[in-house]
N, C-alpha and C positions, 0 to 999 in steps of 0.2 A: 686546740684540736688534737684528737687522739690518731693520727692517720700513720699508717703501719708503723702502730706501737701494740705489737700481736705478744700480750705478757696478762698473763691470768694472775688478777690482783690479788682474785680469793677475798674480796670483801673485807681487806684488814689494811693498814695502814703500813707504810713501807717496816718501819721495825719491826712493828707486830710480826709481820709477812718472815722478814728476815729471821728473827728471834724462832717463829713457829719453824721452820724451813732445816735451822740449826739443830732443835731438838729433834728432830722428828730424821735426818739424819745420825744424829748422838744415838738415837734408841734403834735404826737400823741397822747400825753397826755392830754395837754390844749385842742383841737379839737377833742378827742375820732375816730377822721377819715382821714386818709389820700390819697389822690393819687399818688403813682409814678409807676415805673418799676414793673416788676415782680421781676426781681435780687434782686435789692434794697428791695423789702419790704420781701422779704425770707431772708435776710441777716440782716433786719430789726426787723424779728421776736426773733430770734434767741439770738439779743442784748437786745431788751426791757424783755422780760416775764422773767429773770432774775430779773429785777427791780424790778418786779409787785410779784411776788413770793418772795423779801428780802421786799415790802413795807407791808407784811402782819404784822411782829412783829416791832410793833411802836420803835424802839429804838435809841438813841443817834448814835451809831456805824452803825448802817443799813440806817439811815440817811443821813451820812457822806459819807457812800459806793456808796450810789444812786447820793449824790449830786457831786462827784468827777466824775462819769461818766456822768452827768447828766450839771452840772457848769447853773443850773438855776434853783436858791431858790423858784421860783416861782410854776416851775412845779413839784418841789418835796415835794412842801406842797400840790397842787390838787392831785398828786399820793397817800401819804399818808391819806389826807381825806376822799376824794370821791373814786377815784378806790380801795382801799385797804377795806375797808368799801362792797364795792360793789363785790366784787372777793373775797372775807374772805371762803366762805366755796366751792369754786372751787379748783379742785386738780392742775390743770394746765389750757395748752387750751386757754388764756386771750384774743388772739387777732383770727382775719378771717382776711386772703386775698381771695379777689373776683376776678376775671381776667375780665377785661373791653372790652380786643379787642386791635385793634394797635393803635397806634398815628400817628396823619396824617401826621408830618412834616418828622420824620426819621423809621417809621413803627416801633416803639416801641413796646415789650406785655406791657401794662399798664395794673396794679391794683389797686384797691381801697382797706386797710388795716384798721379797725376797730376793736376798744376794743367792744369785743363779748356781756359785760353785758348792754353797753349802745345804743344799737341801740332799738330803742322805737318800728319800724316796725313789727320785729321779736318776740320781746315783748307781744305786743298786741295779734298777732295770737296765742302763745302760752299759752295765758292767754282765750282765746275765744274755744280753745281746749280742754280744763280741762273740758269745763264746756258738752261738747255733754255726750249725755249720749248713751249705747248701746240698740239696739233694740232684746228685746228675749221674745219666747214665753213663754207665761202663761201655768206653769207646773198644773194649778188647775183645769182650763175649759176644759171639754169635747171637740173632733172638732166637726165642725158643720155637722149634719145628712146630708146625699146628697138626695137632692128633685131633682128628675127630672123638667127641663125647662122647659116648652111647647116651642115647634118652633114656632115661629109666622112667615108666609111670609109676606113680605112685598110686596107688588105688585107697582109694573109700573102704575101710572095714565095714564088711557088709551085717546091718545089725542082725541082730538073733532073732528071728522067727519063731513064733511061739506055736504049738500045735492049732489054739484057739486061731489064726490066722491063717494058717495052712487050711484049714478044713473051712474057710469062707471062700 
Protein backbone atom coordinates (compact mmCIF):
# COMPACT_ATOMS: atom_id res chain seq x y z
CA UNK A 1 0.00 0.00 0.00
CA UNK A 2 1.02 3.60 -1.04
CA UNK A 3 -0.72 5.47 1.94
CA UNK A 4 0.80 8.88 2.64
CA UNK A 5 3.59 8.27 0.49
CA UNK A 6 2.86 12.02 -1.33
CA UNK A 7 6.37 11.77 -3.76
CA UNK A 8 5.72 12.31 -7.63
CA UNK A 9 7.65 9.25 -9.16
CA UNK A 10 7.46 10.92 -12.57
CA UNK A 11 7.01 7.57 -14.21
CA UNK A 12 10.78 6.67 -13.91
CA UNK A 13 12.33 4.29 -11.70
CA UNK A 14 14.03 5.30 -8.56
CA UNK A 15 17.71 5.84 -10.38
CA UNK A 16 16.37 7.01 -13.40
CA UNK A 17 14.26 9.61 -11.12
CA UNK A 18 17.59 10.26 -9.19
CA UNK A 19 20.02 10.45 -12.06
CA UNK A 20 17.23 12.88 -14.08
CA UNK A 21 16.70 15.11 -10.74
CA UNK A 22 21.02 15.33 -10.56
CA UNK A 23 21.24 16.68 -14.10
CA UNK A 24 18.63 18.69 -14.36
CA UNK A 25 19.95 20.41 -11.18
CA UNK A 26 23.85 20.32 -12.77
CA UNK A 27 22.19 22.31 -15.77
CA UNK A 28 20.32 24.80 -13.28
CA UNK A 29 23.18 25.69 -11.73
CA UNK A 30 25.75 26.22 -14.70
CA UNK A 31 22.58 28.11 -16.67
CA UNK A 32 20.98 29.90 -13.66
CA UNK A 33 17.69 28.80 -16.01
CA UNK A 34 15.87 26.00 -17.17
CA UNK A 35 12.92 24.85 -19.19
CA UNK A 36 10.93 21.69 -18.73
CA UNK A 37 7.55 20.34 -17.09
CA UNK A 38 5.86 21.69 -14.54
CA UNK A 39 6.10 18.24 -12.53
CA UNK A 40 9.58 18.14 -13.22
CA UNK A 41 10.57 21.51 -12.15
CA UNK A 42 8.27 21.19 -8.72
CA UNK A 43 9.90 18.17 -8.03
CA UNK A 44 13.11 20.02 -9.15
CA UNK A 45 12.69 22.53 -6.62
CA UNK A 46 12.34 20.60 -3.85
CA UNK A 47 15.92 18.61 -4.66
CA UNK A 48 18.17 21.78 -5.53
CA UNK A 49 17.29 24.61 -2.59
CA UNK A 50 18.68 21.87 -0.30
CA UNK A 51 21.97 22.35 -2.05
CA UNK A 52 21.87 25.96 -2.26
CA UNK A 53 20.90 26.34 1.51
CA UNK A 54 24.04 23.52 2.59
CA UNK A 55 26.20 25.68 -0.28
CA UNK A 56 25.80 28.62 2.21
CA UNK A 57 28.56 27.22 4.98
CA UNK A 58 31.78 26.76 2.81
CA UNK A 59 32.81 23.33 4.16
CA UNK A 60 34.84 20.19 3.47
CA UNK A 61 31.63 17.93 4.47
CA UNK A 62 28.86 20.34 2.86
CA UNK A 63 31.00 20.00 -0.13
CA UNK A 64 30.96 16.42 -0.27
CA UNK A 65 27.07 16.37 0.54
CA UNK A 66 26.40 18.51 -2.47
CA UNK A 67 29.01 16.78 -4.66
CA UNK A 68 27.40 13.01 -3.97
CA UNK A 69 24.10 14.46 -4.96
CA UNK A 70 25.35 16.57 -7.41
CA UNK A 71 28.62 13.92 -9.09
CA UNK A 72 29.67 17.21 -11.03
CA UNK A 73 32.88 18.95 -9.61
CA UNK A 74 32.17 21.60 -11.81
CA UNK A 75 28.92 22.73 -10.89
CA UNK A 76 29.66 22.47 -7.29
CA UNK A 77 32.39 24.86 -7.31
CA UNK A 78 29.86 27.60 -9.58
CA UNK A 79 27.28 26.65 -6.55
CA UNK A 80 29.69 27.35 -3.96
CA UNK A 81 31.12 30.58 -5.48
CA UNK A 82 28.76 32.41 -7.38
CA UNK A 83 25.17 31.42 -5.99
CA UNK A 84 26.11 30.90 -2.39
CA UNK A 85 27.84 34.39 -2.43
CA UNK A 86 24.71 35.64 -4.13
CA UNK A 87 21.89 33.89 -1.81
CA UNK A 88 24.12 34.44 1.54
CA UNK A 89 21.54 36.70 3.26
CA UNK A 90 18.15 35.09 1.67
CA UNK A 91 16.29 32.98 4.26
CA UNK A 92 14.99 30.45 1.50
CA UNK A 93 12.99 31.11 -1.67
CA UNK A 94 16.41 30.52 -4.18
CA UNK A 95 14.60 29.42 -7.29
CA UNK A 96 10.87 30.85 -9.41
CA UNK A 97 8.99 28.42 -11.71
CA UNK A 98 7.24 30.59 -14.40
CA UNK A 99 4.50 28.44 -16.28
CA UNK A 100 5.00 28.87 -19.99
CA UNK A 101 1.74 27.35 -21.45
CA UNK A 102 1.65 23.76 -23.28
CA UNK A 103 3.96 22.25 -25.58
CA UNK A 104 3.01 21.68 -29.01
CA UNK A 105 4.17 18.12 -29.57
CA UNK A 106 2.29 16.12 -26.57
CA UNK A 107 0.32 19.32 -24.79
CA UNK A 108 2.73 19.46 -22.06
CA UNK A 109 2.32 22.44 -18.87
CA UNK A 110 5.83 23.68 -19.52
CA UNK A 111 7.86 25.85 -17.17
CA UNK A 112 10.83 27.83 -17.18
CA UNK A 113 12.60 27.49 -13.54
CA UNK A 114 15.29 30.11 -12.46
CA UNK A 115 17.75 30.99 -9.66
CA UNK A 116 15.57 34.10 -8.29
CA UNK A 117 19.10 36.36 -7.51
CA UNK A 118 20.27 36.06 -11.00
CA UNK A 119 17.73 37.12 -13.51
CA UNK A 120 19.19 40.81 -14.55
CA UNK A 121 15.37 41.79 -15.89
CA UNK A 122 13.86 41.60 -12.46
CA UNK A 123 16.92 43.24 -11.07
CA UNK A 124 16.96 46.25 -13.00
CA UNK A 125 13.19 47.19 -12.17
CA UNK A 126 13.66 46.79 -8.80
CA UNK A 127 16.63 48.84 -8.65
CA UNK A 128 14.68 51.68 -10.83
CA UNK A 129 11.95 51.42 -8.05
CA UNK A 130 13.92 52.46 -5.02
CA UNK A 131 14.75 55.23 -6.67
CA UNK A 132 10.83 56.97 -7.28
CA UNK A 133 10.09 59.06 -4.76
CA UNK A 134 6.48 59.81 -3.25
CA UNK A 135 4.38 62.78 -4.03
CA UNK A 136 2.87 64.80 -0.67
CA UNK A 137 1.94 67.87 0.07
CA UNK A 138 3.66 70.92 1.49
CA UNK A 139 2.59 70.96 5.26
CA UNK A 140 4.24 74.74 5.17
CA UNK A 141 2.40 76.70 2.29
CA UNK A 142 -0.83 78.21 2.62
CA UNK A 143 -3.61 76.71 -0.16
CA UNK A 144 -4.14 78.95 -2.74
CA UNK A 145 -6.85 81.90 -2.08
CA UNK A 146 -9.92 81.07 -4.71
CA UNK A 147 -10.08 84.04 -7.26
CA UNK A 148 -12.91 83.92 -9.18
CA UNK A 149 -12.55 83.09 -13.29
CA UNK A 150 -13.95 85.36 -15.40
CA UNK A 151 -16.10 83.31 -17.97
CA UNK A 152 -14.89 84.10 -21.27
CA UNK A 153 -17.40 82.96 -24.20
CA UNK A 154 -16.01 82.02 -26.94
CA UNK A 155 -18.01 82.67 -29.86
CA UNK A 156 -18.72 80.85 -33.23
CA UNK A 157 -16.96 82.79 -36.13
CA UNK A 158 -19.63 83.92 -37.81
CA UNK A 159 -19.32 82.57 -41.59
CA UNK A 160 -19.34 85.10 -44.56
CA UNK A 161 -22.39 85.94 -46.01
CA UNK A 162 -22.41 86.30 -49.57
CA UNK A 163 -24.45 89.09 -51.24
CA UNK A 164 -26.41 86.08 -53.21
CA UNK A 165 -27.92 85.28 -49.50
CA UNK A 166 -28.37 88.72 -48.26
CA UNK A 167 -30.64 89.49 -51.07
CA UNK A 168 -32.95 86.19 -50.39
Amino acid sequence: MRHRKSFNHLGRTPSHRKAMLSNMATSLIMHKRITTTVAKAKELRSYVEPLITRSKDDTTHSRRTVFSLLQDKVAVAELFREIATKVGNRPGGYTRVIKLGKRLGDNADMAMMELVDFNELLLSEKSGAKTKTTRRRRTGSKPAATVPVEDKKVEAPEAEVTEEEKSE
